[in-house]
Structure formats: C-alpha cells, structure tokens
C-alpha positions in Angstrom: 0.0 0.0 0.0 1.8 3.6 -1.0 2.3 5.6 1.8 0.1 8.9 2.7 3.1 11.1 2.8 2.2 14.2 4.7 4.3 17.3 3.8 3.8 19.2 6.9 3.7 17.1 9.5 6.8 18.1 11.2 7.4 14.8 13.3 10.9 14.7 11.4 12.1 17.5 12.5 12.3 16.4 15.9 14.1 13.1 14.9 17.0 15.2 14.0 17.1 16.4 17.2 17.2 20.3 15.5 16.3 22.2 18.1 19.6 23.5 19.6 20.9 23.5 15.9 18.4 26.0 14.6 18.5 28.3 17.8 20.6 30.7 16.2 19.2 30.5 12.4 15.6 30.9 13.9 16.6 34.0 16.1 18.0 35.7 12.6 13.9 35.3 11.5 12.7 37.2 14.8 12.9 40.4 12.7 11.0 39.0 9.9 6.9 39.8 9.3 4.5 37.2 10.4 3.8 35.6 7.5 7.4 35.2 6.3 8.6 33.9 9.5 5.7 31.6 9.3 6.6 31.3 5.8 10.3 30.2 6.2 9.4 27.5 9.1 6.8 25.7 6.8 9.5 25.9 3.9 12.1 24.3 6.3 9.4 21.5 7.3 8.4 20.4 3.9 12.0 20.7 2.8 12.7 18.2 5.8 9.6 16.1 4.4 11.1 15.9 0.9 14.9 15.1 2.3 13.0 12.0 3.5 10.9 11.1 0.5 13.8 11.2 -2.0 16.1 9.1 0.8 18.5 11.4 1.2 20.8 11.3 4.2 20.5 12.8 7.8 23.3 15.1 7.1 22.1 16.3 4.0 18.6 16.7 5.3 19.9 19.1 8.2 22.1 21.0 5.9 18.8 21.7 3.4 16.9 22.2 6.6 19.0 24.4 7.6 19.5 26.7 4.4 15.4 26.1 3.9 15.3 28.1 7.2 17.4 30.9 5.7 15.9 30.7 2.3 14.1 34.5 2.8 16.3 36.5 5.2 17.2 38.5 2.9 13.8 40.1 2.9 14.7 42.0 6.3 16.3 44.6 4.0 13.2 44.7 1.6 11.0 48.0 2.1 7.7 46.4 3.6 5.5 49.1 1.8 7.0 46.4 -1.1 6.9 43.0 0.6 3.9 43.6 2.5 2.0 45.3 -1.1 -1.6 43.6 -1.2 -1.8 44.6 -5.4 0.8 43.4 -8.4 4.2 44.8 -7.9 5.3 47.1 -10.4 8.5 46.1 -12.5 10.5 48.5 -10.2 9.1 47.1 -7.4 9.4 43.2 -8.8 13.4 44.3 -9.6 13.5 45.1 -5.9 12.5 42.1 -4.1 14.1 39.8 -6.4 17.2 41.5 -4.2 16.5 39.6 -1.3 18.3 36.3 -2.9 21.7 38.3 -3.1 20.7 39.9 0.0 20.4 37.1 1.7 23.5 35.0 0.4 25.6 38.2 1.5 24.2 37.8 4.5 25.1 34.2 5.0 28.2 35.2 3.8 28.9 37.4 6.6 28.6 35.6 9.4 30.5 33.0 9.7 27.5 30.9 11.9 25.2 31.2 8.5 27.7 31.1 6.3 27.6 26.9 5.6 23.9 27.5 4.5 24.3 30.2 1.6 22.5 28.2 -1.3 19.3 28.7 0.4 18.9 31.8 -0.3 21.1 32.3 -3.3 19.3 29.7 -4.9 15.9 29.1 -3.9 14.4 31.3 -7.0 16.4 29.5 -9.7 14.2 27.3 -12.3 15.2 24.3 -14.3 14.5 26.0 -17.4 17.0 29.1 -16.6 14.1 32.0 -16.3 14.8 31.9 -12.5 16.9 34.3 -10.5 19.1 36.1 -9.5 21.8 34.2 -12.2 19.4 32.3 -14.3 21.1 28.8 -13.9 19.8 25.9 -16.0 18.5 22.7 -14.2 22.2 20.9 -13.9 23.7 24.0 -12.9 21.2 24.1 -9.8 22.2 22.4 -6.2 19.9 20.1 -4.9 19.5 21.9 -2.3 18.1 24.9 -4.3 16.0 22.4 -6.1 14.0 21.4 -3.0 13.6 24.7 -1.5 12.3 25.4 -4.6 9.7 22.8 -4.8 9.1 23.4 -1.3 9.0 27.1 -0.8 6.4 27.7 -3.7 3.8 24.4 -2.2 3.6 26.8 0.3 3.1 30.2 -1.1 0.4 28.5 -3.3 -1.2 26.5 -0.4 -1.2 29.5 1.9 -3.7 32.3 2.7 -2.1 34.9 2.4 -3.5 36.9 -0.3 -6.1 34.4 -1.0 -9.8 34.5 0.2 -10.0 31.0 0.7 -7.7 27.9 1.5 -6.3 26.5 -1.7 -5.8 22.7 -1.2 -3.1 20.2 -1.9 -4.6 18.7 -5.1 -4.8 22.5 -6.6 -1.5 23.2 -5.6 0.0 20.4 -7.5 -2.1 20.8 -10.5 -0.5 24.7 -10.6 2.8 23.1 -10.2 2.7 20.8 -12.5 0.8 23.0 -15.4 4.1 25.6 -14.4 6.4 22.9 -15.4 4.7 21.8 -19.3 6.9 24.3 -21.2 9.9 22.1 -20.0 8.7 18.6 -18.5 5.8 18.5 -20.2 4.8 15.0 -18.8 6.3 15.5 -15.2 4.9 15.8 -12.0 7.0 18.5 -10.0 8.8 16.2 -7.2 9.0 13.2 -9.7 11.2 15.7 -12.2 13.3 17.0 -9.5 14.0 13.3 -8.4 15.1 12.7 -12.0 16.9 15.5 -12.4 19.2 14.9 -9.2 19.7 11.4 -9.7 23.6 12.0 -10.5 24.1 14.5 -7.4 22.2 12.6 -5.3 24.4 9.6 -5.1 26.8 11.7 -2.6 23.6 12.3 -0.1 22.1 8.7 -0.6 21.6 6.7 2.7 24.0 4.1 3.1 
C-alpha cells in the first residue's frame, strides 16, 4: 500500500534532534513579518519532508533544513510598503524584491554561523529552465539543495492564505505546479522531475 506522505507534518524535525541546531538561524527570522517567519518555518518542514521522500541522508537533510530556514532573510532589508504590497508589484518594485536572494547570500556570507547554508537563499528562485533568478542557472547547474527549496517554498506560497480568500488545497497546488512545469517537463509531475533530475548528485547524499 503507497504511503500517505504528509508534507507538513513536522514529526521529522524532531528526529533530528534540530532544536539546539536551529536556535541561532531561527533567532536571525525574529525580525522578519509574520507571514514570512511563518513562511520560512513551513518551507524548512516540507524541505525536511522531501529530504526523506527522496532518501536522502541525515546530514544532507539538516544542511537543506538548515539553508530552507534561511531561504528568505534576505527580505529583512526589503521595504515592507513592497513585501507587505496587497496589489501586483510594479516592474520597479518586482526588480526590488528579487534582491533579497543576493541579500540574503551576502548575508550568510557574513557571518561566519550562516555562512555553511548560503544556497538557500542564493538559490531558492532558480528554475530548471533558466528564467529563474538572480543568475538564471539551468537545471544541472542548480544544487539540490536549491532544487527542494524550490519545490518546497512555492507548495507553500500556493497553499497559503495569504493573499487568498479561501484555503487553496493540496490537489490544486499540485495541479498549478505541475501546469508551471509543461513548457519544460511537459509529462512530469513536479517532485518526480526534481528526483530525475538529481539522480547524479544525489548519489553523494544517498543513505548508506
């Protein structure tokens, strides 16, 4: 019988015993609106959740946690009058916020605590087919890592509230997901490509 995998339960996060691990990356989100705090913890979660479906190891699935936790810190230095903006961003204001991935990686880069857990911001708004940002990497160019946050980071923003009158479900979600992907994996369903598409990298991370 196939499993019931639930993305946001976040039983695994306590079998990795994160707790005095994270202390320091989750104080760096204190600063951080609500929803982005709120935002960054789910991201970490179901980034944890997908470590576990695709097999990969403990110490992989910490480090992604880890940078999956980081992924939007960079949005402490984004005006809020533009990340809080209830309407479409202009292209001024879209130019802006797509700062908060270099923001962020300078960040990491900075302190020498965050530093180990970069890619999670640098990377997280990359896309397989190179119209990602901030350096428009193509999908073997792309960390796993940045992959998954990926994946993970835009289940959320989909499934979420925010900006939404009603609860969007699971099933939606993965029907936007996987219309999103036609132009490139026309066939694919978005955690089966990513799977695919990491199975040369992932040979370092698998379990033993």
């Amino acid at each position: 019988m196939k499993e019931n995998f639930d993305f946001y339960s976040k039983t695994s996060l306590k079998a990795y015993n994160l707790n005095e691990t994270m202390r320091y990356q989750l104080s760096m989100l204190d600063s951080l609106d609500a929803y982005t705090r709120v935002h960054s913890e789910n991201v970490a979660n179901i980034t944890c959740r997908i470590c576990e479906y695709m097999k990969l190891n403990k110490e992989f699935t910490v480090y992604a946690t880890m940078c999956a936790y980081l992924h939007d810190i960079g949005k402490l230095f984004i005006p809020p009058e533009i990340l809080q903006k209830p309407g479409p961003l202009t292209d001024e204001e879209y130019e802006a916020i797509k700062r908060h991935t270099i923001i962020g990686h300078d960040m990491c880069m900075d302190d020498l605590k965050l530093r180990p857990y970069k890619a999670g911001p640098l990377y997280h708004h990359e896309a397989l087919n190179g119209t990602g940002y901030p350096s428009g990497l193509h999908r073997k160019d792309i960390p796993i890592e940045g992959q998954i946050i990926r994946v993970a980071d835009e289940f959320d923003a989909i499934v979420s509230k925010r900006q939404y009158k009603t609860h969007v479900g699971v099933v939606e979600t993965l029907k936007f997901l996987i219309k999103a992907s036609e132009p490139v994996l026309p066939k694919s369903v978005a955690l089966k490509s990513m799977e695919e598409n990491t199975k040369q990298r992932k040979t370092k991370w698998k379990s033993s």
